[in-house]
VEXKOLSE-16540 format. One record per residue (C-alpha): x, y, z. Coordinates in steps of 0.2 Angstrom, whole numbers, padded with zeros to 4 digits, always signed. Each point is the difference from the previous one (the first is absolute). Layout:
XYZ...
//
This chain:
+0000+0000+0000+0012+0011+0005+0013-0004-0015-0016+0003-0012-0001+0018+0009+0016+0006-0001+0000-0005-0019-0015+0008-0005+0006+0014+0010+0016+0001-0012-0006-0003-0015-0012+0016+0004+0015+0010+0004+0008-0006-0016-0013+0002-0012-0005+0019+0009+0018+0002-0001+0003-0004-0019-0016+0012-0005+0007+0013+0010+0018-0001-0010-0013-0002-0018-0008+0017+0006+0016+0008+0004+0009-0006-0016-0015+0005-0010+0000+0018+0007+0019+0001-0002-0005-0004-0020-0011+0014+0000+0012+0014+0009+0015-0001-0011-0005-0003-0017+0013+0005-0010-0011+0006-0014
//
């Protein structure tokens, strides 16, 4: 129980974690355009 916990818990982290970077390197496309 506990094991199934702490592994849904991380894979929340990651997957919030890799959208956050998406988001980030999305806007970072969009500031410095160089055309």
């Amino acid at each position: 129980m506990m094991i199934c916990y702490y592994y849904h818990s991380l894979f929340w982290k990651t997957s919030k974690t890799i959208k956050f970077y998406q988001a980030f390197i999305e806007f970072d496309r969009k500031e410095h355009k160089p055309f």
